[in-house]
C-alpha positions as CSV (number, residue, x, y, z in Angstrom):
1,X,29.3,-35.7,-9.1
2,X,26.4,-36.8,-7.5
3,X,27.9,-37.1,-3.9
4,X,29.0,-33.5,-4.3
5,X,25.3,-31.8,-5.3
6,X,24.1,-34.3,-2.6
7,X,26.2,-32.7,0.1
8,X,25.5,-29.2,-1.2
9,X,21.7,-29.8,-1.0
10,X,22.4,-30.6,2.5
11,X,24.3,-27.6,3.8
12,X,21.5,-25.7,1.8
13,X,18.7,-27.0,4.1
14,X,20.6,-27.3,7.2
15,X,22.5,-24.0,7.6
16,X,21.9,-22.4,10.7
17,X,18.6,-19.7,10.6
18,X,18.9,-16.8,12.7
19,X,15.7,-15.2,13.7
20,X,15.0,-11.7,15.1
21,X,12.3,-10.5,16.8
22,X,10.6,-7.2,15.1
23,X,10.2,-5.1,18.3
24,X,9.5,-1.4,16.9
25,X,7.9,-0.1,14.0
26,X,9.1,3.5,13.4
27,X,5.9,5.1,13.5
28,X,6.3,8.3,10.6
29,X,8.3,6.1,8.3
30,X,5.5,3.4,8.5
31,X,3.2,6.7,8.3
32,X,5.0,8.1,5.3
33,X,5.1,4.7,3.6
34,X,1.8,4.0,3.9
35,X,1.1,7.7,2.8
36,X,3.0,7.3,-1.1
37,X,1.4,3.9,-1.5
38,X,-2.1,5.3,-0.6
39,X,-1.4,8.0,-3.1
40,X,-0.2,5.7,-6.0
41,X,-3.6,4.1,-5.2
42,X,-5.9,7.5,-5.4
43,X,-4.1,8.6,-8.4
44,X,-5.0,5.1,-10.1
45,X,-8.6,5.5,-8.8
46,X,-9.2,9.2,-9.6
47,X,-8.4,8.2,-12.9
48,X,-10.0,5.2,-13.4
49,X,-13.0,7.0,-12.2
50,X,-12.6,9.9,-14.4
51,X,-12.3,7.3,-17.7
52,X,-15.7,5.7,-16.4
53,X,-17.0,9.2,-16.1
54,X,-15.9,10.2,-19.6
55,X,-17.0,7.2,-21.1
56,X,-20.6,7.5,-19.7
57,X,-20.3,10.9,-20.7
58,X,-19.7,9.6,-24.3
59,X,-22.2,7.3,-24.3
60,X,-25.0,9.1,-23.7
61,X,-26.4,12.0,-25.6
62,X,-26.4,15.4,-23.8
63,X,-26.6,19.2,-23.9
64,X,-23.2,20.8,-23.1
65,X,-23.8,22.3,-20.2
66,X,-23.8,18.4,-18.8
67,X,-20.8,17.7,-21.2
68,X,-19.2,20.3,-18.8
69,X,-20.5,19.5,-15.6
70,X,-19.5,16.1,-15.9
71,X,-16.0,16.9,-17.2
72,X,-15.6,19.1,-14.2
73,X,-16.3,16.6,-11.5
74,X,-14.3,14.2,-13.4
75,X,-11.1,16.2,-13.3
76,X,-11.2,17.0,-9.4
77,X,-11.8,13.2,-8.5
78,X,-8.4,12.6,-9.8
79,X,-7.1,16.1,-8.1
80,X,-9.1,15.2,-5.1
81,X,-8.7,11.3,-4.6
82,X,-4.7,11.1,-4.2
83,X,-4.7,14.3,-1.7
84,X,-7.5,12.2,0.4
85,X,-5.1,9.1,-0.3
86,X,-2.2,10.5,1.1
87,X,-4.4,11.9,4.5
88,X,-5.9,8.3,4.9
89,X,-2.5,6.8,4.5
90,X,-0.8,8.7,7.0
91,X,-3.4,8.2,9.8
92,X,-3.6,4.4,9.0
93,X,0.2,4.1,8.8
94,X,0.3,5.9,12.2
95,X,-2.3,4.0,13.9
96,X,-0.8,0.9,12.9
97,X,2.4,1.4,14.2
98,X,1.3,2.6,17.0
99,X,-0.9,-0.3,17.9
100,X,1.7,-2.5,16.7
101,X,4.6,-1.1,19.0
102,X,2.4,-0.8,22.3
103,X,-0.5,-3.4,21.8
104,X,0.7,-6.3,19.5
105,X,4.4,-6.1,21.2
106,X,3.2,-6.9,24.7
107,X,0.5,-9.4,23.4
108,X,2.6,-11.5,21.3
109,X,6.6,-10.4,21.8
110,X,6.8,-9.4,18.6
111,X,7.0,-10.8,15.1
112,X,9.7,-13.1,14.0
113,X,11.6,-12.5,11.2
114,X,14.6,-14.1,8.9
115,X,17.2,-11.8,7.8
116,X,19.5,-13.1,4.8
């Protein structure tokens, strides 16, 4: 039993690793990518925002024409933040690429990956 694990345990460490060099990022799909996780991230800040607004809001004592005001501006941050997520996402995600694929390429050769 134990001569058996021990000989599994050592094809486990010493199988053969192939690595492959990452040449090309595809520049929109790193763009898009980058573009939904920026959103997820505006959406979740718009609205954290707007609760700290709201509670503010709540815990001070004001006429209603503030109440109002303040609920306004609270409900376009979180209209407003994940439409200027998704813009910031996309020109980060396409800069990045593009950098990558033309700069980092020819500095480095690449970046070296393991694929399972």
């Amino acid at each position: 039993m134990g001569s058996k694990l021990y000989i599994e345990l050592l094809f486990f460490f010493c199988k053969e690793v192939v690595m492959k060099t990452l040449k090309k990022i595809g520049v929109l799909s790193a763009g898009f990518a980058l573009a939904i996780a920026y959103f997820v991230a505006g959406l979740l800040w718009g609205l954290m925002t707007y609760l700290q607004i709201k509670g503010m809001d709540a815990a001070t004592i004001a006429s209603d024409a503030t109440l109002s005001a303040v609920a306004n501006v609270g409900a376009w941050i979180i209209v407003i933040s994940p439409i200027v997520g998704v813009i910031m996402g996309l020109i980060v995600g396409l800069i990045v690429a593009l950098v990558y694929n033309y700069i980092i390429v020819k500095i480095m050769g690449g970046i070296k990956l393991e694929l399972v």
